[in-house]
C-alpha positions as CSV (number, residue, x, y, z in Angstrom):
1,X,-6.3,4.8,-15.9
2,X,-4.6,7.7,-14.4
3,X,-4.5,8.2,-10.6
4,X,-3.2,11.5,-8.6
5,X,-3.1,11.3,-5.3
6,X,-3.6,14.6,-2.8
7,X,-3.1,15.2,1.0
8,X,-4.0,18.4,2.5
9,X,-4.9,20.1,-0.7
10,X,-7.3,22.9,-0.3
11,X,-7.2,22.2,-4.6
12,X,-8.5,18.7,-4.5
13,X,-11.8,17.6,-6.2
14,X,-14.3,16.7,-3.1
15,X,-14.7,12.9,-3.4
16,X,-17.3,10.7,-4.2
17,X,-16.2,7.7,-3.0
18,X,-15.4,5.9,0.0
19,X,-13.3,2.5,-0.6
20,X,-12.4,-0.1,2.2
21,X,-8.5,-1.2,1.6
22,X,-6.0,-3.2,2.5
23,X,-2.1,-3.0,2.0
24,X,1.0,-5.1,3.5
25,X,4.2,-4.7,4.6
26,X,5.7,-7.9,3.7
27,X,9.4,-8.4,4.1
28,X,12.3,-10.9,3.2
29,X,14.7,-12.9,5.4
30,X,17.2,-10.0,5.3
31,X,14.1,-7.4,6.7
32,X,14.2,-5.6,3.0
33,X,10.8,-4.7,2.0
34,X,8.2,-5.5,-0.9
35,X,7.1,-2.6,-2.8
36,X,5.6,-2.4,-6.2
37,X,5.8,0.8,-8.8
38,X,2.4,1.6,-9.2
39,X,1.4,1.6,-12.8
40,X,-1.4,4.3,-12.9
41,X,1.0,7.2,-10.6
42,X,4.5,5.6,-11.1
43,X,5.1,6.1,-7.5
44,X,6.5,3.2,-5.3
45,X,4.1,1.6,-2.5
46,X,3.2,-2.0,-0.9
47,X,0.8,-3.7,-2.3
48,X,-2.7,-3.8,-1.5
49,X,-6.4,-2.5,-2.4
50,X,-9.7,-2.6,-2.6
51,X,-11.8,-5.0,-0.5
52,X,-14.5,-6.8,-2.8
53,X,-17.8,-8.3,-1.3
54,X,-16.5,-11.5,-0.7
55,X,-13.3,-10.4,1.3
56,X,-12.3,-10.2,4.6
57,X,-9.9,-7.3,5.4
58,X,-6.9,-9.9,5.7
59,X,-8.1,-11.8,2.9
60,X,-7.7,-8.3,0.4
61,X,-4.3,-8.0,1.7
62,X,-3.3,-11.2,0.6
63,X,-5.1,-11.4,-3.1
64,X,-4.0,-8.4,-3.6
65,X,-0.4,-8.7,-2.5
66,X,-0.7,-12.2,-5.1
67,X,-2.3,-10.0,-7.6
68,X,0.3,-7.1,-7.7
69,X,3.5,-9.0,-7.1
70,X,3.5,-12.3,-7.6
71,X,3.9,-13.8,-3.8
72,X,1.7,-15.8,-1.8
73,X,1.6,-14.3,1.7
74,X,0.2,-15.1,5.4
75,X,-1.1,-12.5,7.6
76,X,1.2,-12.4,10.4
77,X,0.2,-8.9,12.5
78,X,-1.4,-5.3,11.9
79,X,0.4,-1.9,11.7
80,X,-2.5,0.3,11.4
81,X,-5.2,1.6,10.0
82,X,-5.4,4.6,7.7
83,X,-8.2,6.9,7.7
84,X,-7.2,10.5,7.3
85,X,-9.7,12.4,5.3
86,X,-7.1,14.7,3.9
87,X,-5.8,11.9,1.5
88,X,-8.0,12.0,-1.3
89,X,-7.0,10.0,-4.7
90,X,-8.4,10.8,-8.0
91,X,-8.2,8.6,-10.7
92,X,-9.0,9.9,-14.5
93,X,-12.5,7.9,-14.7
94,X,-14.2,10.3,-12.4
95,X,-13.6,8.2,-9.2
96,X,-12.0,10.8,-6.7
97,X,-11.9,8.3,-3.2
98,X,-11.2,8.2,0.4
99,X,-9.7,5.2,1.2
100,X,-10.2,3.7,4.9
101,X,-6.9,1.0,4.6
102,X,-5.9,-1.3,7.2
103,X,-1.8,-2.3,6.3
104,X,-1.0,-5.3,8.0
105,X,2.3,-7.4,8.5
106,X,2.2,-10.4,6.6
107,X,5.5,-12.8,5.1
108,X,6.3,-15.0,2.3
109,X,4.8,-18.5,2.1
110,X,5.3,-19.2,-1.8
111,X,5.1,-17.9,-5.2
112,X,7.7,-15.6,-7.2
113,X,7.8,-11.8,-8.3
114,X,6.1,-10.9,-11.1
115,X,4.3,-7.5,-12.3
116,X,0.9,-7.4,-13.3
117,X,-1.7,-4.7,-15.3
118,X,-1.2,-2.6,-11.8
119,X,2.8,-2.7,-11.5
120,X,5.7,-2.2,-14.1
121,X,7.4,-3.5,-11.6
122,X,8.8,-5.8,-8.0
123,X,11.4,-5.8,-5.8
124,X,12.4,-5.9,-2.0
125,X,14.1,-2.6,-0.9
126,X,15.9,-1.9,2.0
127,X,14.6,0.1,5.0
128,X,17.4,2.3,4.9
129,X,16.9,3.4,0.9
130,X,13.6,4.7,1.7
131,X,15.0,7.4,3.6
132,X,17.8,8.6,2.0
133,X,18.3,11.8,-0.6
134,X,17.4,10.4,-3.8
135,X,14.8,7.6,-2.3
136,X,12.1,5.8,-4.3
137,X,9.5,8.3,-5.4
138,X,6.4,7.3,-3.0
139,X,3.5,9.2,-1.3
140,X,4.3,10.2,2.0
141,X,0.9,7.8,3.0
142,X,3.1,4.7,2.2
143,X,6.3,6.0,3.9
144,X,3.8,6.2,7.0
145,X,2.7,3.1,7.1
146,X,6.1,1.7,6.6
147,X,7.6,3.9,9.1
148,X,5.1,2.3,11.7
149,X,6.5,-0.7,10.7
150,X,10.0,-0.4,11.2
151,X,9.2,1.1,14.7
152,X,7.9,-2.1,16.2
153,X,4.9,-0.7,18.0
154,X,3.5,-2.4,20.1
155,X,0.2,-1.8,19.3
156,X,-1.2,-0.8,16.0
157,X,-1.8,2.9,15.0
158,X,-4.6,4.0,14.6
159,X,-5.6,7.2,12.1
């Protein structure tokens, strides 16, 4: 299944959908990040999704994280929460969403990297590639998040 993500897009298709998420910045020893290449957009992003009926919010960040790359994780803070209702993501079923995600800070605690039906593909990246000409191909919604990560804040954001 196909997904396009929008922001801001006087062109996107209204949604019909509201989905409560969860995502993770989960880093190494050396501080380089996890991301995933997203097999439905082939953009880069952390891992996370949808929160199923028998979740807690932390609980979707790490099944998910296991799910999409391989690791077992522990919870270990929050960056944010993610609501803006000009993010709007279509996917080619007829689903067109807004996602409410809460990305939290979690670390490794077992497991290895593998891909699964949602990734093509793992690996940690450095802050520092994210930023620079050329970087990973990755919504501007993930950079975000990971942005608010790497500034430390000292309390969450909230939007």
């Amino acid at each position: 299944m196909a997904r396009t993500e929008y922001y801001d897009d006087p062109g996107a298709p209204e949604p019909n959908s509201l989905v409560v998420a969860a995502s993770a910045v989960v880093t190494d020893g050396g501080g380089r990040i996890l991301l995933q290449r997203r097999r439905d957009s082939g953009l880069w992003a952390l891992p996370g999704g949808g929160m199923e009926m028998t979740d807690s919010l932390p609980g979707t960040a790490v099944r998910e994280v296991k799910e999409e790359t391989g690791y077992d994780v522990e919870i270990t803070g929050l960056v944010g929460t993610y609501t803006d209702p000009r993010h709007i993501i279509a996917y080619s079923d007829g689903e067109v969403r807004r996602q409410f995600n809460v990305c939290f800070r979690a670390r490794i605690v077992g497991g290895s990297p593998a891909v699964s039906d949602e990734s093509t593909e793992v690996r940690f990246v450095e802050p520092g590639e994210l930023s620079e000409p050329g970087a990973l191909p990755m919504h501007h919604t993930q950079r975000l998040r990971i942005q608010h990560f790497l500034e430390d804040r000292p309390t969450p954001y909230l939007g």
